[in-house]
C-alpha positions in Angstrom: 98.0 105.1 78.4 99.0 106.2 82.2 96.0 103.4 83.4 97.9 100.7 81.1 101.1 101.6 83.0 99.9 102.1 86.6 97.3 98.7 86.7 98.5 96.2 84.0 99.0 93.7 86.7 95.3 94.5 87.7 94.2 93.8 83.9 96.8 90.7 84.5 94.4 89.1 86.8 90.9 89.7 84.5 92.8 87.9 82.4 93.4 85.2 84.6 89.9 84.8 85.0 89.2 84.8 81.5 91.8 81.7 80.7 91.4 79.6 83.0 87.2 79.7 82.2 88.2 79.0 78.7 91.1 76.0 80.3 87.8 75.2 82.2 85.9 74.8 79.1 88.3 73.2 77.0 90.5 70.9 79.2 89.3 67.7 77.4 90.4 69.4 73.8 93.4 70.6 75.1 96.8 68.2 74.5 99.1 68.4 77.8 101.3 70.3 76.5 99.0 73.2 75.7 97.2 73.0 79.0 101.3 73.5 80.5 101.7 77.2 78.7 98.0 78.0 79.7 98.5 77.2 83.3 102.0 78.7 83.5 100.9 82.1 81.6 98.3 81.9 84.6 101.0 81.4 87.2 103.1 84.4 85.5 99.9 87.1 85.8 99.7 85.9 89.1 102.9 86.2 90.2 103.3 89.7 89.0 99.7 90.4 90.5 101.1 89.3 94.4 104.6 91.0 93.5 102.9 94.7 92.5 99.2 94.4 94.2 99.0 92.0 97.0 102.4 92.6 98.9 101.9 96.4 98.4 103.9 97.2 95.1 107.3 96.0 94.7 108.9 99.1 93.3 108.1 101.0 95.9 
């Protein structure tokens, strides 16, 4: 449960990969707004990736 804590942004961004190959797959299925929450759940994981990851940890 400690891992969960410290990386869940980490697991944030294999997630990211993961939806946006199944937006990838299914874009032509997909009504707009559906295709909106996918791509702004992806914007969300990536935003707390950069805030926590990439800038070097923003509770810190």
């Amino acid at each position: 449960m400690n891992f969960l804590r410290k990386h869940w942004y980490d697991i944030g961004a294999l997630l990211v990969i993961l939806i946006l190959a199944f937006v990838c797959l299914d874009v032509n299925r997909l009504s707009h707004y559906r295709l909106l929450m996918w791509l702004s759940l992806v914007s969300l994981l990536l935003h707390q990736l950069e805030e926590y990851r990439i800038a070097g940890t923003f509770p810190s």
